[in-house]
C-alpha positions as CSV (number, residue, x, y, z in Angstrom):
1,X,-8.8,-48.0,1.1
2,X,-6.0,-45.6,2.9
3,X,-6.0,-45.6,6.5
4,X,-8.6,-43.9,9.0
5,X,-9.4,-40.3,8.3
6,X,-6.7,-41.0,7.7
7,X,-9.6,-44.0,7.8
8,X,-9.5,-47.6,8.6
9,X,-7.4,-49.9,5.6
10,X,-10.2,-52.6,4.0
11,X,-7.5,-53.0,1.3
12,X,-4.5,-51.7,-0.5
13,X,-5.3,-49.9,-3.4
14,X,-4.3,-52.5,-6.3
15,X,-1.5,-51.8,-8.8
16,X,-3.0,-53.0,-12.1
17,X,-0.3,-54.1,-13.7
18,X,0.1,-53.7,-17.9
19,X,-0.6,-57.1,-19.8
20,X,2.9,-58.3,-20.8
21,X,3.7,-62.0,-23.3
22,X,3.9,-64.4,-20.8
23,X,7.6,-66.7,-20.1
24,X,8.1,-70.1,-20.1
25,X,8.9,-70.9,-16.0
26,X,12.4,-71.2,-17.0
27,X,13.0,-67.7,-18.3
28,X,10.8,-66.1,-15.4
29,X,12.8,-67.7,-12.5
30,X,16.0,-66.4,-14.3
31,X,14.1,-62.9,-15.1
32,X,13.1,-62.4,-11.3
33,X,16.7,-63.7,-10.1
34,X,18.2,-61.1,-12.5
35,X,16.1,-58.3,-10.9
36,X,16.5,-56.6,-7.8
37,X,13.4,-56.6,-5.5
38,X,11.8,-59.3,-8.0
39,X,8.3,-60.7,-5.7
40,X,5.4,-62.5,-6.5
41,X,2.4,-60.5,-5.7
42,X,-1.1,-62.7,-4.7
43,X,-3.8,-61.1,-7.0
44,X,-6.0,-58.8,-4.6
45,X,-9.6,-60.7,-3.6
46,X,-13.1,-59.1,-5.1
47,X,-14.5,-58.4,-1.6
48,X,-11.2,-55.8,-1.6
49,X,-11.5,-54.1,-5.0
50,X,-15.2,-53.6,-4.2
51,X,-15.6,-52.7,-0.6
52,X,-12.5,-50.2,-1.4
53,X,-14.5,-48.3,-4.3
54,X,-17.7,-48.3,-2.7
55,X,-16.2,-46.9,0.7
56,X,-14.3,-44.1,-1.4
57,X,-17.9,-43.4,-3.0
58,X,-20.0,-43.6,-0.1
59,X,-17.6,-41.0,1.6
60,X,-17.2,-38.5,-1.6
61,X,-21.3,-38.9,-1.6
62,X,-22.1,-38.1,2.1
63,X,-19.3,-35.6,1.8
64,X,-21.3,-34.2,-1.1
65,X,-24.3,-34.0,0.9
66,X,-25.9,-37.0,-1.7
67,X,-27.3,-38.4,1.0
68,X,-29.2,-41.6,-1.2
69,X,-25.9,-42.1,-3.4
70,X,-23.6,-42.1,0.3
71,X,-26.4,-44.9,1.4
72,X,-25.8,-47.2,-1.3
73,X,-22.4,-47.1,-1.3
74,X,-21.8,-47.5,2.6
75,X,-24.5,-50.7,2.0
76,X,-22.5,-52.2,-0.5
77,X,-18.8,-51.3,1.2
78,X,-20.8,-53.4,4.1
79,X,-22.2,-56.2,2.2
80,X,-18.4,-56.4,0.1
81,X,-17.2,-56.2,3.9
82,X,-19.2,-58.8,5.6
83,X,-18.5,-61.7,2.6
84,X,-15.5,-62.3,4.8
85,X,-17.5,-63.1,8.1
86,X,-14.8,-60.7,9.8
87,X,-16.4,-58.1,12.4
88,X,-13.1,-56.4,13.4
89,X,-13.0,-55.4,9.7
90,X,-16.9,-54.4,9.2
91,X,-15.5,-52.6,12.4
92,X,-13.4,-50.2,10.1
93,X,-16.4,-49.6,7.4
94,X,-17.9,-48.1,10.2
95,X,-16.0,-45.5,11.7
96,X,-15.0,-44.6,8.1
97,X,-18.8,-43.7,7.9
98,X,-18.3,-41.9,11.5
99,X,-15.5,-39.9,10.6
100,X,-17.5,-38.6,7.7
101,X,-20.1,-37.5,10.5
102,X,-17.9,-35.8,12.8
103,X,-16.3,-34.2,10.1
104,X,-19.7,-32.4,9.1
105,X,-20.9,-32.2,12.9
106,X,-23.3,-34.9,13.2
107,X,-23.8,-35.6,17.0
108,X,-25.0,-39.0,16.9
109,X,-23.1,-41.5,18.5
110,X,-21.4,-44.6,16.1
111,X,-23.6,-47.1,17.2
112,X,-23.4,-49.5,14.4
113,X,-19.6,-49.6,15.6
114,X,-21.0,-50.5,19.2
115,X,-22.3,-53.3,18.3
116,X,-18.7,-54.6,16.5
117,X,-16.7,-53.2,19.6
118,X,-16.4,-56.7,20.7
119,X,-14.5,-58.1,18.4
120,X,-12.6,-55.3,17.1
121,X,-8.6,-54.6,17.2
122,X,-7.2,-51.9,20.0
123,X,-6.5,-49.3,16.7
124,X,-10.3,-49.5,16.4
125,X,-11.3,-48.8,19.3
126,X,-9.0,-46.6,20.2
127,X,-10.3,-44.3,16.9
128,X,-13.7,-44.8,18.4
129,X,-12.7,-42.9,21.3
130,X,-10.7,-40.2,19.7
131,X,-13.9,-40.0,17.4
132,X,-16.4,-39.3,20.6
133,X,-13.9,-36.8,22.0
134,X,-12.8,-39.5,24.6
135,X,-8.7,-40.9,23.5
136,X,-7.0,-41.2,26.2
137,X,-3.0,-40.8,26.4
138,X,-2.8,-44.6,25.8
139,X,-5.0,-44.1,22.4
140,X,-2.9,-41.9,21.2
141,X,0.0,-43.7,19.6
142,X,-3.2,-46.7,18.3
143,X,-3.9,-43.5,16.0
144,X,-3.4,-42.7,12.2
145,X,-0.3,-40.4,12.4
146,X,-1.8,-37.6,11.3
147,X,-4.2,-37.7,14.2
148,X,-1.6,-38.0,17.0
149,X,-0.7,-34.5,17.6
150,X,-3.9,-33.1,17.9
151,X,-5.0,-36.2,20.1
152,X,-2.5,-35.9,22.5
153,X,-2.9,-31.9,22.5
154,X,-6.8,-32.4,23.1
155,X,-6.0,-35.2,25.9
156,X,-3.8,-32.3,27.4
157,X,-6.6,-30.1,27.4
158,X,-3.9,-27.8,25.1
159,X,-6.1,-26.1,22.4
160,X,-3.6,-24.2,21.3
161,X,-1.3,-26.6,20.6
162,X,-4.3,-28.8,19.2
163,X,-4.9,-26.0,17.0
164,X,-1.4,-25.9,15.7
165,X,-1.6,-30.0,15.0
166,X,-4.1,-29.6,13.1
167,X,-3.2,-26.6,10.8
168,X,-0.1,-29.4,10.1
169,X,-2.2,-31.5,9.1
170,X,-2.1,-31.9,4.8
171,X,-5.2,-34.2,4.3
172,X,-8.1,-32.3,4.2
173,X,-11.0,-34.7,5.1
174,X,-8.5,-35.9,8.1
175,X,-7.9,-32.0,9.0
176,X,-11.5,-32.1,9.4
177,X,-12.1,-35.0,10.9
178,X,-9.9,-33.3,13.6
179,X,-11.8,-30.6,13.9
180,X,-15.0,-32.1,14.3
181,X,-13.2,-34.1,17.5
182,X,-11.8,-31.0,19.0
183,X,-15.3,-29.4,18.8
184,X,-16.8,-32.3,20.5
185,X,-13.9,-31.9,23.5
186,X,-14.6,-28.2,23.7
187,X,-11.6,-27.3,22.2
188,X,-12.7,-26.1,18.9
189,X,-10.9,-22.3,19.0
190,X,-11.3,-19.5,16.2
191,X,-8.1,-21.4,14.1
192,X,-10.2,-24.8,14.4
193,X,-13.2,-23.4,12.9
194,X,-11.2,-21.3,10.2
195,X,-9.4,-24.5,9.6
196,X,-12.2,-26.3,8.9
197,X,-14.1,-24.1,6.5
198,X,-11.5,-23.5,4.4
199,X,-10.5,-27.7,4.3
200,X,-14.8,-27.7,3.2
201,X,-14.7,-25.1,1.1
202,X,-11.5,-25.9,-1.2
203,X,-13.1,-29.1,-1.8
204,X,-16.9,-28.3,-2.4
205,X,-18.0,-30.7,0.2
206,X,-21.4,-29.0,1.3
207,X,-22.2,-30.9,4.5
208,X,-20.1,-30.3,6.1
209,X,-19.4,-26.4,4.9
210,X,-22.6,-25.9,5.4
211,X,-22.5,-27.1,9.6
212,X,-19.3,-25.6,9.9
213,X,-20.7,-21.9,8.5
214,X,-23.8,-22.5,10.7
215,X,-21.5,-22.9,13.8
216,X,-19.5,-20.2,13.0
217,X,-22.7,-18.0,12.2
218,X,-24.1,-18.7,15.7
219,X,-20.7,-17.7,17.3
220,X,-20.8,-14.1,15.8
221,X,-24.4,-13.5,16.8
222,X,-23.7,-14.7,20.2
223,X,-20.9,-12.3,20.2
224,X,-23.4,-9.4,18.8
225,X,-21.5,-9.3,15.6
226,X,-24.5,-9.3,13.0
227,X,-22.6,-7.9,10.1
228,X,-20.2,-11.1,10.2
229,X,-23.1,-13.2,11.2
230,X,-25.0,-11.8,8.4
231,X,-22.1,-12.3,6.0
232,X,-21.9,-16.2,6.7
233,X,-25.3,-16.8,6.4
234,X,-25.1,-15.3,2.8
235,X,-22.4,-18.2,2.4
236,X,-24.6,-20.7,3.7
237,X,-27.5,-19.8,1.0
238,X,-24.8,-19.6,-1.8
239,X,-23.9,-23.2,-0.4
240,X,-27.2,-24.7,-0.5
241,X,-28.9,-23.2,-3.6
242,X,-25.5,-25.4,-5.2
243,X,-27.3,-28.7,-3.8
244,X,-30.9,-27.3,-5.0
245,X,-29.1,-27.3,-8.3
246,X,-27.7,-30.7,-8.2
């Protein structure tokens, strides 16, 4: 599974290679000596292949706003997870499902990751921070690259720098991932926002489209705009007849 949100890595993604006539031991050893960069690759365990399909479900699910289809699949990214006994890497399961919540807004805190903070590595914990809207300048280089700029802009207090980090950033669930941590450090500006929808909308994700447009409603009518306030919430019931459809 790729990286933190950029997520946490449970696994590489496998390269299945092509079935091929197998060598005698003799011809092999030559072959590999012949070619340049010639390694032996240890097949990839089950807990991996699993736990990395599931996770990439779950996310696509919740993203989706499948709510019971994002359940199963965290549960059995978990279960793959836990065959190894390993909390620091249960750890990373769950701020992937975090980072799918402060993506689409979700206040909660990650408690399920409290309770693995123990044993859990420094880049862990550090994304737990930068997830709450707490990273501190010493998190900030623990961090998925494309996180680092707007974590150290948002430790600055420097929205509009934060703002600029994030608009560079290519990934879309990570751009909003961003987002949702600026917004919880007060630093979520007009750009932010606008960022953010557009990441949702491009790829039909309807949770969290749907809390970003509500957000973004309630800023115009605080501002006494009612036409633009009216306009998003024509978005918003565009947005959710789609999952009354589904």
């Amino acid at each position: 599974m790729k990286r933190f949100p950029s997520v946490p890595d449970i696994s590489q993604r496998p390269v299945r290679a092509q079935r091929r006539p197998r060598l005698g031991a003799a011809a092999a050893v030559l072959l590999c000596a012949a070619l340049a960069g010639c390694a032996s690759r240890p097949p990839v365990p089950d807990w991996q292949l699993n736990a990395h399909g599931a996770a990439e479900k779950a996310v696509q699910a919740y993203l989706s706003g499948n709510a019971r289809a994002a359940q199963r699949a965290f549960d059995n990214a978990r279960a793959e997870t836990a065959r190894t006994g390993q909390p620091a890497l249960l750890a990373r399961v769950e701020l992937l499902r975090c980072a799918a919540q402060v993506a689409s807004l979700v206040s909660e805190p990650c408690s399920a990751f409290e309770a693995l903070r123990e044993d859990a590595a420094a880049p862990e914990t550090a994304y737990a921070h930068y997830l709450a809207g707490q990273a501190q300048p010493a998190d900030v280089a623990l961090l998925p690259a494309a996180q680092q700029g707007v974590a150290a802009a948002a430790a600055a207090g420097d929205a509009d720098h934060a703002a600029a980090a994030l608009a560079r950033i290519p990934d879309p669930l990570s751009r909003l991932v961003a987002a949702g941590v600026l917004l919880r450090s007060g630093q979520a500006s007009p750009p932010v926002v606008a960022a953010a929808l557009d990441a949702a909308s491009r790829q039909g994700w309807r949770r969290p489209l749907l809390a970003w447009l509500a957000l973004q409603a309630a800023r115009a009518e605080a501002a006494a705009d009612a036409e633009e306030a009216a306009r998003l919430r024509r978005r918003m019931a565009v947005v959710e007849r789609s999952g009354a459809a589904q």
